[in-house]
DRENKOLKOL-579400 format. One record per atom (N, C-alpha, C, O): atom name; x, z, y. Coordinates in nm, 4 decimals, always signed. Atoms other than C-alpha are relative to their C-alpha. Example, Ala and Ser with C-alpha at 12.3 -4.5 7.8 and 13.67 -1.06 7.14 Angstrom:
<nodes>
NODE   panu       east         up      north
NODE      N    +0.0890    +0.0000    -0.1190
NODE     CA    +1.2300    +0.7800    -0.4500
NODE      C    +0.0900    +0.0000    +0.1200
NODE      O    +0.1936    +0.0665    +0.1181
NODE      N    -0.0820    -0.0060    -0.1190
NODE     CA    +1.3670    +0.7140    -0.1060
NODE      C    -0.0770    +0.0730    +0.1090
NODE      O    -0.0261    +0.0899    +0.2198
</nodes>
This chain:
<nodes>
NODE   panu       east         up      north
NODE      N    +0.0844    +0.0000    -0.1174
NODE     CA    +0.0000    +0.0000    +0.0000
NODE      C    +0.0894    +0.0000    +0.1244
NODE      O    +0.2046    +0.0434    +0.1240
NODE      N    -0.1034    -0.0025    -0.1250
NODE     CA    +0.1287    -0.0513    +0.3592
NODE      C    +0.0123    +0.0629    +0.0806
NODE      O    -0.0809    +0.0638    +0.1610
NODE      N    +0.0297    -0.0876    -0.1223
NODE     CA    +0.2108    +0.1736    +0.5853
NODE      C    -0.0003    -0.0495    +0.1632
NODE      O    +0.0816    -0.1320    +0.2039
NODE      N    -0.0006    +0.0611    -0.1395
NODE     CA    +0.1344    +0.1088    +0.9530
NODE      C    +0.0514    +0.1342    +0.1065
NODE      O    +0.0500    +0.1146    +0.2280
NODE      N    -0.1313    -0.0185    -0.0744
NODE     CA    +0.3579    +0.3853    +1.0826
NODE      C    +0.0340    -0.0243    +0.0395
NODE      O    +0.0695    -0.1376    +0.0067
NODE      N    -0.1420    +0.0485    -0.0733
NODE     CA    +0.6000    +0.3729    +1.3624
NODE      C    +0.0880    +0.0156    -0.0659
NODE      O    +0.0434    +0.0951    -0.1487
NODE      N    -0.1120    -0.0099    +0.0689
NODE     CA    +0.9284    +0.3738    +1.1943
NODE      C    +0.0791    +0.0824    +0.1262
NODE      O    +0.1937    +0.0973    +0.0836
NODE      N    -0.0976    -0.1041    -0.0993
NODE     CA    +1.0981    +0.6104    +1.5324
NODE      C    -0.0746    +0.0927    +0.0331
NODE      O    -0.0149    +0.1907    +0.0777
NODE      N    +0.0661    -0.1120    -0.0088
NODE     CA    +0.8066    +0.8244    +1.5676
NODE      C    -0.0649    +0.0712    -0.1378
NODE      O    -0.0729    +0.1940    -0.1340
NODE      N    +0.0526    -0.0220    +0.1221
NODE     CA    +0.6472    +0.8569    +1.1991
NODE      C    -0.1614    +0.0239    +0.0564
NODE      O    -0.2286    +0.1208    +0.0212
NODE      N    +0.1142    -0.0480    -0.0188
NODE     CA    +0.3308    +0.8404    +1.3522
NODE      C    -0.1056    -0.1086    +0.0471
NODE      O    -0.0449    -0.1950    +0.1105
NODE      N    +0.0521    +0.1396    -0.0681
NODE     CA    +0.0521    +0.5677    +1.4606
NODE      C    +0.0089    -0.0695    +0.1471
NODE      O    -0.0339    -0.1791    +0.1832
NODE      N    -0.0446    +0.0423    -0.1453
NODE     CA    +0.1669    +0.5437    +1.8169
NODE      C    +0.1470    -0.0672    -0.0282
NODE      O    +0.2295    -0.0418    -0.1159
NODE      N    -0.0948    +0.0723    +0.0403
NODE     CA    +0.4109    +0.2868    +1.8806
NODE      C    +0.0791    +0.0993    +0.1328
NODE      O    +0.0233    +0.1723    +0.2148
NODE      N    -0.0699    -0.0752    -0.0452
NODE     CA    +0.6763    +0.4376    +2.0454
NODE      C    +0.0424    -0.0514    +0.1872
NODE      O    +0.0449    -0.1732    +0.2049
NODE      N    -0.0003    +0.0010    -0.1423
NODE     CA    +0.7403    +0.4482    +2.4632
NODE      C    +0.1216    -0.1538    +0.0276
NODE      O    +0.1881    -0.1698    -0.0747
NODE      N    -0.0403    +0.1499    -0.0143
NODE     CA    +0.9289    +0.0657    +2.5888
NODE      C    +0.0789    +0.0361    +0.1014
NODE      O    -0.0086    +0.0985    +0.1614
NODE      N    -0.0757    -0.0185    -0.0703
NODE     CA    +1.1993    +0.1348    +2.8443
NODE      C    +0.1212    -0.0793    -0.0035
NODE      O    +0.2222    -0.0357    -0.0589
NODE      N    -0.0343    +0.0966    -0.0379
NODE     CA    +1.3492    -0.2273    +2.9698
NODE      C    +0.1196    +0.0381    +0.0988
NODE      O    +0.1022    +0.1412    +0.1638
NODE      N    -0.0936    -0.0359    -0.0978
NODE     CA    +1.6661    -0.2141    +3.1834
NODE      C    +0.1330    -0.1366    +0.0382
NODE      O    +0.1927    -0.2176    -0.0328
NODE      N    -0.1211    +0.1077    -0.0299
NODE     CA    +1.9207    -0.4416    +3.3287
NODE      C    +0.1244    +0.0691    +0.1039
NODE      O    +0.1171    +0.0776    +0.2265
NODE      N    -0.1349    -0.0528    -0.0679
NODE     CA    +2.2797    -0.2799    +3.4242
NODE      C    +0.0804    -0.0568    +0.0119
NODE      O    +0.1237    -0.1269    -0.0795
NODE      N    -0.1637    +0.0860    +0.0018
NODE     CA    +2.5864    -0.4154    +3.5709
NODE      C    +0.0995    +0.0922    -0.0640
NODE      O    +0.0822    +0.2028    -0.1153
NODE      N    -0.1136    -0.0720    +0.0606
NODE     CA    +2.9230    -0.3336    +3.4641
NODE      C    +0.0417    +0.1262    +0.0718
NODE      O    +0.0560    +0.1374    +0.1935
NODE      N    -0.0489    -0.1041    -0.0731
NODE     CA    +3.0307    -0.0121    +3.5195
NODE      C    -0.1474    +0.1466    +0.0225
NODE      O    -0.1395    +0.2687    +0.0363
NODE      N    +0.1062    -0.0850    -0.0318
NODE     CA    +2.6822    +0.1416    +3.5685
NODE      C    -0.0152    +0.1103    -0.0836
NODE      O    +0.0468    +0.1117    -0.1899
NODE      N    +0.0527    -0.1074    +0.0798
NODE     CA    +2.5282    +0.4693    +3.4419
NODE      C    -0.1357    -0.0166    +0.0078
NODE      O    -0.1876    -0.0545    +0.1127
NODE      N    +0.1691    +0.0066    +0.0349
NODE     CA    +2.1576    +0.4707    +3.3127
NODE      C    -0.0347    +0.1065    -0.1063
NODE      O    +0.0248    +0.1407    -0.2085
NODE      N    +0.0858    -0.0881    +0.0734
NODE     CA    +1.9094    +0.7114    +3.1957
NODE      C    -0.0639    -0.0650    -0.1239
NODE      O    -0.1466    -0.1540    -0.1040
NODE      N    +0.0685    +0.0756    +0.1328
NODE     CA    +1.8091    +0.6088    +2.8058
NODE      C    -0.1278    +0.1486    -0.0206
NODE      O    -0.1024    +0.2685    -0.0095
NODE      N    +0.0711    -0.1068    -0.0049
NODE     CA    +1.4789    +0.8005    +2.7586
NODE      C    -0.0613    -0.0036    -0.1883
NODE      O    -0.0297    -0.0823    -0.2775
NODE      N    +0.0698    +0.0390    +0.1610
NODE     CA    +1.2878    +0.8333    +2.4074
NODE      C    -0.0517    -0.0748    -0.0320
NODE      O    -0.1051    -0.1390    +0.0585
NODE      N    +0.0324    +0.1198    +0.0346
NODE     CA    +1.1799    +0.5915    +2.2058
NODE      C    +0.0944    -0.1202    +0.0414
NODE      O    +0.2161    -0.1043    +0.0500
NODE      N    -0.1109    +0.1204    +0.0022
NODE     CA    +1.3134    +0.2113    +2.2740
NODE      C    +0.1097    -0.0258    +0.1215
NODE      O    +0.0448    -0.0654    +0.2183
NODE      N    -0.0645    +0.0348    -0.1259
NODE     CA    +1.5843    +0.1555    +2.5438
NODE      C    +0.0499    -0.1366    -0.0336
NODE      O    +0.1444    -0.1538    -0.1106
NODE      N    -0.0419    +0.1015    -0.0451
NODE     CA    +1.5954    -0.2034    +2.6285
NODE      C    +0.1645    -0.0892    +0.0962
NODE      O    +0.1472    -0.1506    +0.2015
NODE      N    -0.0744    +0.0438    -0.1378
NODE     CA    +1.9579    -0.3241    +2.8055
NODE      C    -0.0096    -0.1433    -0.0416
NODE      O    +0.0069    -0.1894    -0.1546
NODE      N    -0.0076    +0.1290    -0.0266
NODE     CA    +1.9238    -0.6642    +2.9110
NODE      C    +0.0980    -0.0161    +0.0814
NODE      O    +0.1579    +0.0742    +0.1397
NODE      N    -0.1038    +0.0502    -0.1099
NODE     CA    +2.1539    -0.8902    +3.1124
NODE      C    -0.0046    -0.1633    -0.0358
NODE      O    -0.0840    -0.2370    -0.0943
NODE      N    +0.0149    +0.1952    +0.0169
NODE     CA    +2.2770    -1.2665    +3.1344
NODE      C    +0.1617    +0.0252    -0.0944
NODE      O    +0.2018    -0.0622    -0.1712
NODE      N    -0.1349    +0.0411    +0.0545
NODE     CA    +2.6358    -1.1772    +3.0036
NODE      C    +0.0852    +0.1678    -0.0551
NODE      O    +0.0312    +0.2705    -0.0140
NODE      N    -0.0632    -0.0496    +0.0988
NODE     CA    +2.8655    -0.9509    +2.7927
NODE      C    -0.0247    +0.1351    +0.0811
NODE      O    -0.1275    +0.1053    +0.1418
NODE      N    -0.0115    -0.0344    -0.0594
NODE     CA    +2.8874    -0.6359    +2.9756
NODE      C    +0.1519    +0.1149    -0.0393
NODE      O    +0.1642    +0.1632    -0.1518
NODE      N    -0.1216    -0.0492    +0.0318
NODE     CA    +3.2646    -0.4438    +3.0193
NODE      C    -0.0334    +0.1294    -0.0965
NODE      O    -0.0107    +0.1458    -0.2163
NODE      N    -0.0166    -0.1459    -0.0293
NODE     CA    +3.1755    -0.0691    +3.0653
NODE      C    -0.1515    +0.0462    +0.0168
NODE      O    -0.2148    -0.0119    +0.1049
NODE      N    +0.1286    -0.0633    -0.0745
NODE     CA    +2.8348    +0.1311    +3.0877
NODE      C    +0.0378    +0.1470    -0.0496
NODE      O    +0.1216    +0.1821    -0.1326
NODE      N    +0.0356    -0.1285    +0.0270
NODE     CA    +2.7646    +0.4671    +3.0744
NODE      C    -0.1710    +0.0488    -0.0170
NODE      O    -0.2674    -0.0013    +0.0408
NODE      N    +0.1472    +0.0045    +0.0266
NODE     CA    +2.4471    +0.6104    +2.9447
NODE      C    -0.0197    +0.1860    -0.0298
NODE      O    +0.0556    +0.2616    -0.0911
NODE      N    +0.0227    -0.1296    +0.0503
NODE     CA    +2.2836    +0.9529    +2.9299
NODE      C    -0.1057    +0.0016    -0.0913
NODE      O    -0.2006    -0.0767    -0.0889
NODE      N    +0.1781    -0.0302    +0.1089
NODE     CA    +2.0202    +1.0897    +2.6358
NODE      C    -0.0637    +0.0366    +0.0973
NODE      O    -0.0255    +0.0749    +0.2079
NODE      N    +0.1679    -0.1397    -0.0600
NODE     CA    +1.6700    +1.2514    +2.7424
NODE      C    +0.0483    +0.1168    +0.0045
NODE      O    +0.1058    +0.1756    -0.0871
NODE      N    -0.0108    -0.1155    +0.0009
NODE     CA    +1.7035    +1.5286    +2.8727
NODE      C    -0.1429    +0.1180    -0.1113
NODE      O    -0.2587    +0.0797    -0.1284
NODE      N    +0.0794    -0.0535    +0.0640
NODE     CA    +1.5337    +1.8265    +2.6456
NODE      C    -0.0975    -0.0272    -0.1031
NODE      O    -0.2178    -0.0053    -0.1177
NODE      N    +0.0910    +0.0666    +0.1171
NODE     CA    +1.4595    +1.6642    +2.3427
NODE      C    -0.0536    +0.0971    -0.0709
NODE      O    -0.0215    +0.2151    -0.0571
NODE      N    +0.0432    -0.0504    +0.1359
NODE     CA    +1.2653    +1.7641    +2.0435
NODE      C    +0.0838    +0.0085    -0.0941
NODE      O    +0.1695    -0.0797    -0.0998
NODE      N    -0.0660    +0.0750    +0.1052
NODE     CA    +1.4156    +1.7995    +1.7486
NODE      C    -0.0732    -0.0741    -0.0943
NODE      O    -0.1931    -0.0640    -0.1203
NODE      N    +0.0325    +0.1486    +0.0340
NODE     CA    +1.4047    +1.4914    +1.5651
NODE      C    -0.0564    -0.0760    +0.0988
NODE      O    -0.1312    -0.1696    +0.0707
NODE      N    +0.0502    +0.1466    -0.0781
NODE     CA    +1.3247    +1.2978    +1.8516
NODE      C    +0.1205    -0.0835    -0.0445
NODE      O    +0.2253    -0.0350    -0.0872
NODE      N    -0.0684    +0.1070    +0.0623
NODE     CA    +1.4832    +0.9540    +1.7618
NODE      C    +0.0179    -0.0953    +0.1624
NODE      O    -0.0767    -0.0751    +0.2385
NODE      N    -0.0417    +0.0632    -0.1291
NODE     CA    +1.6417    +0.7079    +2.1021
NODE      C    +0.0074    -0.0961    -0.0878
NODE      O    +0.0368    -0.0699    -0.2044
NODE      N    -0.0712    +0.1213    +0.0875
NODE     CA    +1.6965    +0.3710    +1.9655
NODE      C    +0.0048    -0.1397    +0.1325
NODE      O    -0.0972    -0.1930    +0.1760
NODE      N    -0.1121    +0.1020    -0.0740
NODE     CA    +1.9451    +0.0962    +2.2122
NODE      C    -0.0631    -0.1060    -0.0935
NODE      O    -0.0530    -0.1102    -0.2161
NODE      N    -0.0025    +0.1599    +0.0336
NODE     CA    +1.8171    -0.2552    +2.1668
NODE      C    +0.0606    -0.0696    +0.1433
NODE      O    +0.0016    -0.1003    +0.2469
NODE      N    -0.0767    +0.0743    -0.0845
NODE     CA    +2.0984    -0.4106    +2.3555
NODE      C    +0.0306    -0.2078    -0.0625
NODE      O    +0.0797    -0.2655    -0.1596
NODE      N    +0.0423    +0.1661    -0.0377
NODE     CA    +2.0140    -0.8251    +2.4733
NODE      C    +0.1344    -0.0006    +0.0117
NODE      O    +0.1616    -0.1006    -0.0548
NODE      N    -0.1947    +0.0493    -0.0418
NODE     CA    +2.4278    -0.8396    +2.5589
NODE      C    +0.0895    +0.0893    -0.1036
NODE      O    +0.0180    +0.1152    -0.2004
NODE      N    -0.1296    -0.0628    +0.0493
NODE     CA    +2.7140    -0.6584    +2.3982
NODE      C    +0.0466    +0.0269    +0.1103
NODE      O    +0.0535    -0.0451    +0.2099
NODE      N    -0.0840    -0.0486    -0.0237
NODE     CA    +2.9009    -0.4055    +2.5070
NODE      C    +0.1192    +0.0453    +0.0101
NODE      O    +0.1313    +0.0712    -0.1096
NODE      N    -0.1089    +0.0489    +0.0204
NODE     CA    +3.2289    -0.3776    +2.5415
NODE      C    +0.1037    +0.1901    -0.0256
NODE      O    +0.2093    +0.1985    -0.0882
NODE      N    -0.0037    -0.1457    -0.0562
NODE     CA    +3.2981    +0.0228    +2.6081
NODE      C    -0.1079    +0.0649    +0.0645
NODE      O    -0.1391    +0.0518    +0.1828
NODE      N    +0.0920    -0.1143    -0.0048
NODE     CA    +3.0269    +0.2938    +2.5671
NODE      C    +0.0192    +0.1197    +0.0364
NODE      O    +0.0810    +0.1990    -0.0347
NODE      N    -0.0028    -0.1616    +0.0114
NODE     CA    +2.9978    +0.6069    +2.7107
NODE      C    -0.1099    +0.0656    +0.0033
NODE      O    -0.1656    +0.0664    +0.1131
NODE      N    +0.1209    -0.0871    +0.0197
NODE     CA    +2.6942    +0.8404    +2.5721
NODE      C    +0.0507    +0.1216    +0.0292
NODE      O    +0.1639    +0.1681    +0.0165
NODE      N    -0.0363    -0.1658    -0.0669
NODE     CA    +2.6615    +1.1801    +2.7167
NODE      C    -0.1533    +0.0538    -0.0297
NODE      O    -0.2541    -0.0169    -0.0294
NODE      N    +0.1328    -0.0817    +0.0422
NODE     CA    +2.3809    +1.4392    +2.6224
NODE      C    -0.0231    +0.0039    +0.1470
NODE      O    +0.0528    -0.0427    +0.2320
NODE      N    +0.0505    -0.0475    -0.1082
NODE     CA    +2.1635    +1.5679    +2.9037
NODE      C    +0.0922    +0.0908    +0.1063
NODE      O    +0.0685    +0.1177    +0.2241
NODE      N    -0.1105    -0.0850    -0.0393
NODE     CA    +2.4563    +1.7732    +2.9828
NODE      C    +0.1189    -0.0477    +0.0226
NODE      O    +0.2076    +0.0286    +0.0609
NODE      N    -0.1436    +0.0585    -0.0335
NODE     CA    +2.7369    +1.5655    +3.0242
NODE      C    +0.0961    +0.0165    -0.1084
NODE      O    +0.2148    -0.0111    -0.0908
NODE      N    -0.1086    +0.0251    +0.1087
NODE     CA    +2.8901    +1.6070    +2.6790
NODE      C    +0.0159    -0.1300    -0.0696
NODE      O    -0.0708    -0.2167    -0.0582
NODE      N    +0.0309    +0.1191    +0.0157
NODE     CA    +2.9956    +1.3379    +2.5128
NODE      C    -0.0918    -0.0250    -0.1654
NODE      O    -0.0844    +0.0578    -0.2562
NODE      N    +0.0398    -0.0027    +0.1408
NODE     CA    +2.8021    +1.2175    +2.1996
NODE      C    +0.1102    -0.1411    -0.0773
NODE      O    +0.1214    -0.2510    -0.0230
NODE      N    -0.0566    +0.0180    +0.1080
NODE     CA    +3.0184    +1.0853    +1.9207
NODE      C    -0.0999    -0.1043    -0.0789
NODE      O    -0.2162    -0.0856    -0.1147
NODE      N    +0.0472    +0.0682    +0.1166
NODE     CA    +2.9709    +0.7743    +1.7069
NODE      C    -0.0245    -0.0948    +0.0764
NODE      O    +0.0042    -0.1703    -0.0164
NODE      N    +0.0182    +0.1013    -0.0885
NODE     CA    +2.9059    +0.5186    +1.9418
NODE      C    +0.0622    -0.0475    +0.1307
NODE      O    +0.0543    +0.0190    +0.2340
NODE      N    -0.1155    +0.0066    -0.1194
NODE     CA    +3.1409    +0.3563    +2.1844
NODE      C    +0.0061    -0.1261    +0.0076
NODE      O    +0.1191    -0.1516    +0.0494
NODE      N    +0.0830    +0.1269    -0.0338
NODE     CA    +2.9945    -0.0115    +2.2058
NODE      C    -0.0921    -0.0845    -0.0933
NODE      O    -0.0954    -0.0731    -0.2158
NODE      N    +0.0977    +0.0122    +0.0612
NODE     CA    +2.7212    -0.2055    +2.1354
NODE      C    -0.0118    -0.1662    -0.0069
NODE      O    +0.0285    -0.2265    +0.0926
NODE      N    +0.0200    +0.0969    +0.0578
NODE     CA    +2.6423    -0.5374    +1.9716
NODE      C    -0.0784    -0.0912    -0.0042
NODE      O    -0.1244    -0.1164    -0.1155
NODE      N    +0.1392    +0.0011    -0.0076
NODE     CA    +2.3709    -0.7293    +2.1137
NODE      C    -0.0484    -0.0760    -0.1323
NODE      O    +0.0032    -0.1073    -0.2396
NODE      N    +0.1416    -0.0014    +0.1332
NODE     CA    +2.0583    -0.8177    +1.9085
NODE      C    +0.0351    +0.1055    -0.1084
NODE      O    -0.0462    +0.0907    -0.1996
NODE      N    +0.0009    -0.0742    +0.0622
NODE     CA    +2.1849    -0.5316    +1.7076
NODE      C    -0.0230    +0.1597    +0.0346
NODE      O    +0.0737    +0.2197    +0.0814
NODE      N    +0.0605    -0.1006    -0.0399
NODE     CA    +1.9906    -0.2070    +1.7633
NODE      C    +0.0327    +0.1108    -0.1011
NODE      O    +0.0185    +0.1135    -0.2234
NODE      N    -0.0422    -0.0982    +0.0681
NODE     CA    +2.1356    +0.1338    +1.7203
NODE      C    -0.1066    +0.1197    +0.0006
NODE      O    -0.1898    +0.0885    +0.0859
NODE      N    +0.0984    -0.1127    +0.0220
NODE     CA    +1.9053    +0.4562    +1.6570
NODE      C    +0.0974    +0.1538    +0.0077
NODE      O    +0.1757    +0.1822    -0.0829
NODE      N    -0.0257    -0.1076    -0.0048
NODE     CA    +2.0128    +0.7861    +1.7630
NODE      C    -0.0773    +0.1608    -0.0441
NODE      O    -0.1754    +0.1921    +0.0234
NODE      N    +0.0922    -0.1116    +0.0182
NODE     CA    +1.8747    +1.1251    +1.6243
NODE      C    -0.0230    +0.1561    +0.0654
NODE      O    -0.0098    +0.2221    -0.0376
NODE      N    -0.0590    -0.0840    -0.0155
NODE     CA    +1.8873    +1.4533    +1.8013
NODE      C    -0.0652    +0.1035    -0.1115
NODE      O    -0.1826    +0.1063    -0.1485
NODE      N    +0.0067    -0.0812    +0.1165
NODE     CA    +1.9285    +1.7249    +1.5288
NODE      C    -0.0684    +0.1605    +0.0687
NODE      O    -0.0853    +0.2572    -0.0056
NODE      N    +0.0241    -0.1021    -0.0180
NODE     CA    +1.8084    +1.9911    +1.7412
NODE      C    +0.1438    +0.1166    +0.1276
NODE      O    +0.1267    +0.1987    +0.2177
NODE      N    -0.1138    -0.0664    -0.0156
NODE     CA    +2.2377    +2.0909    +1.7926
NODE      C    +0.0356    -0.1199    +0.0842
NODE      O    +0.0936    -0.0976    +0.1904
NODE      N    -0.1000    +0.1269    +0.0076
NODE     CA    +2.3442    +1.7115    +1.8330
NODE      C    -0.0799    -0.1201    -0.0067
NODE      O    -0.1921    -0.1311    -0.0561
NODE      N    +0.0624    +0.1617    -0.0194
NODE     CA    +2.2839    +1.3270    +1.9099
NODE      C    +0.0427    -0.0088    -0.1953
NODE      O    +0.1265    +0.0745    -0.2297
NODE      N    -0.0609    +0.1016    +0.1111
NODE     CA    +2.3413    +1.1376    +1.5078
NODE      C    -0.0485    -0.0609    +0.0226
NODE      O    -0.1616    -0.0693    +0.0704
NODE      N    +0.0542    +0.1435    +0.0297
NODE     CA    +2.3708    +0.8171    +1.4497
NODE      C    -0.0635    -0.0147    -0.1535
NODE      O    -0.0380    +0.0354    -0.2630
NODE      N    +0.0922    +0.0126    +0.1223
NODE     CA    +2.1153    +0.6909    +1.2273
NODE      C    +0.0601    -0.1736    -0.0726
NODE      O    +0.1145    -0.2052    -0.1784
NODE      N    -0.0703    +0.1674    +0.0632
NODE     CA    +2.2155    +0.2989    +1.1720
NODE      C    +0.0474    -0.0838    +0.1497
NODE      O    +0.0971    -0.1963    +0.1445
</nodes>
């Protein structure tokens, strides 16, 4: 039988759409659910913060339109999160927070 589940929320709501277009060098707020980066071309350098005051198990998931070249993720706090340090476009990464910590999921 099929499930019609979200696959980032586990639940029948599809999950929140958050579109973005950064130049090089920029910092941007990634919020829950999908973060969109778009652009026309590769991009060097971004910086990116999580949601502040997640849930645990809330799930972030980067669908980056360009490649990245050098990532920097930082919790709500300015630490850094681990496991990700650029991104691949059309290939979408999923972050988890554990409650303690960002993981990467795929």
């Amino acid at each position: 039988m099929p499930t019609f589940l979200d696959p980032d929320t586990q639940t029948f709501f599809r999950a929140s759409y958050h579109p973005m277009a950064p130049v090089a060098g920029a910092t941007v707020q990634l919020w829950d659910g999908m973060n969109a980066i778009n652009g026309t071309a590769t991009l060097a350098t971004l910086s990116a913060f999580m949601p502040p005051a997640p849930p645990a198990g809330e799930v972030v998931t980067i669908l980056p339109g360009v490649a990245v070249t050098a990532l920097t993720l930082k919790d709500s706090k300015g630490n850094a999160v681990a496991g990700v340090t650029a991104l691949v476009a059309n290939t979408q990464v999923r972050l988890q927070w554990s409650g303690t910590a960002w993981n990467k999921l795929s």
